[in-house]
N, C-alpha and C positions, 0 to 999 in steps of 0.2 A: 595224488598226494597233495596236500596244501604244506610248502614248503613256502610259500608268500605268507600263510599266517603264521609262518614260524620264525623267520622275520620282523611279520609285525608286531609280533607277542614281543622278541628278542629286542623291538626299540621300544615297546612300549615299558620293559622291563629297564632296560639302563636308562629312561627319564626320569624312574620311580614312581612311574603313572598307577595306581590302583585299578586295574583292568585284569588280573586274573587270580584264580584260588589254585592254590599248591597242595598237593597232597603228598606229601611226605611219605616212603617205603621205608625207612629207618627213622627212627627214634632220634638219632646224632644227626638227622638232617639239617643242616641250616640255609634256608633262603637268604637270610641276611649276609653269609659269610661267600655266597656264590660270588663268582664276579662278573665281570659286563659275558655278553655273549652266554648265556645259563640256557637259551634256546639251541643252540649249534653243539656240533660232536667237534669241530674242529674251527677254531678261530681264523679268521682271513687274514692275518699277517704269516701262519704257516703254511698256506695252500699255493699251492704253484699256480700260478694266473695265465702261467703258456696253453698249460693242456690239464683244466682243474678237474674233468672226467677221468682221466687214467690215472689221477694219485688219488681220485675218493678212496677215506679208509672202507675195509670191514666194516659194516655194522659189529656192534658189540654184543656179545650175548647176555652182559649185565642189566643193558640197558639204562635209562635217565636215573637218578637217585628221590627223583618225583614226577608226580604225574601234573600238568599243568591246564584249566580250563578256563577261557575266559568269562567273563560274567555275565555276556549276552547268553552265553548257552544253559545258564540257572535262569536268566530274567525272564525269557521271551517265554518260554512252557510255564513260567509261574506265574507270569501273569494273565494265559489262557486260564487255567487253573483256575483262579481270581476272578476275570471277566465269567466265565461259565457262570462260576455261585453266585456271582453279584448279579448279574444282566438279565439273565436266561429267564422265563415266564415261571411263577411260582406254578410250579403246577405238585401235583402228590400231594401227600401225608404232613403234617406241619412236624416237625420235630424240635420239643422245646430242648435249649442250651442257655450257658450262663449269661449271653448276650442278649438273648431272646430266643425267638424262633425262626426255623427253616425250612424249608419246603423241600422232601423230599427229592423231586425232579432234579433239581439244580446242582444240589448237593452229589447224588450219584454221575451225572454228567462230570463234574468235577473232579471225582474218583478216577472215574475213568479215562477225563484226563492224563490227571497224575500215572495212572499205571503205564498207559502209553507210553508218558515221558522215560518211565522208570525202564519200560524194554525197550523205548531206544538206547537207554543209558546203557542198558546190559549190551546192547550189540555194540554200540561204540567202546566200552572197555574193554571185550572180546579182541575187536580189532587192535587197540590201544597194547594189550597184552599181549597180541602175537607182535608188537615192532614198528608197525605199522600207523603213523603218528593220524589224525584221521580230523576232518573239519567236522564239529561237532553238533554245530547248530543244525544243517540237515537230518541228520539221525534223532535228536533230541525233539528236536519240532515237527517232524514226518512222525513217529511215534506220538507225540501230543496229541496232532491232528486226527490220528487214525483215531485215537481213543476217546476223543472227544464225539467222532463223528459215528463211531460205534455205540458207544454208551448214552450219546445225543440221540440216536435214532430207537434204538431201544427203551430207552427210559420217557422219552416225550414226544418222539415219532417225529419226521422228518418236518413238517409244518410249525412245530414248535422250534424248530431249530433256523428254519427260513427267514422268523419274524416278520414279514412284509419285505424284503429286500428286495427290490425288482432291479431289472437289467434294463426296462426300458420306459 
């Protein structure tokens, strides 16, 4: 479990620091109206500090009234995303757009990225909706990677994805 980032979400949230997206399960949700402690099922001034394993509540079968992620887990696969289309050797088909044109290769690379990122997304909501609060950058960037490196290897073959990079 990362109960450490639920904590640090939990003071990053009472400084007012802008470090996570909320996604609201009701309409009447209000972030603004929460109060300190919006990460925790129970506040530390009610928990008994003797023996605070034998009074953990129940989980709740409701669950949080939103879903919480921080920003590095949108930043870090958007910017592979990004790096792919920009970086990667034009290789393919040019494809004109309003900006100008693109090369193929790169562009699919970048798809597939993205789609990566999007079935790590589905397996970490998976977990997210059975209760199970889950650190999210792993799933999120483990799916980018895969799909970068799938869609890298298929669409321009593993040499074009190497660049020159040596180890030694």
């Amino acid at each position: 479990s990362s109960k450490h980032m639920l904590e640090l979400a939990d003071t990053m949230i009472d400084l007012k620091l802008p470090v996570l997206l909320v996604a609201p399960k009701s309409k009447d949700y209000s972030f603004l109206e929460e109060g300190d402690q919006v990460m925790r099922s129970e506040t530390p001034e009610d928990m008994d500090w003797d023996d605070p394993v034998k009074n953990m509540p129940e989980p709740k079968k409701s669950g949080r009234d939103a879903l919480f992620m921080g920003l590095g887990d949108v930043i870090f696969p958007g910017m592979l995303v990004i790096s792919a289309v920009s970086f990667l050797p034009e290789m393919g088909p040019e494809i004109d757009y309003v900006f100008g044109t693109m090369h193929a290769g790169p562009l699919t690379v970048g798809l597939g990225t993205l789609v990566g990122g999007l079935a790590g997304y589905v397996a970490l909501m998976t977990q997210v909706a059975r209760g199970n609060p889950q650190a999210g950058l792993p799933l999120l960037n483990g799916g980018s990677i895969l799909g970068y490196l799938i869609a890298g290897i298929i669409a321009l073959g593993p040499t074009a994805l190497w660049q020159d990079i040596s180890f030694f």
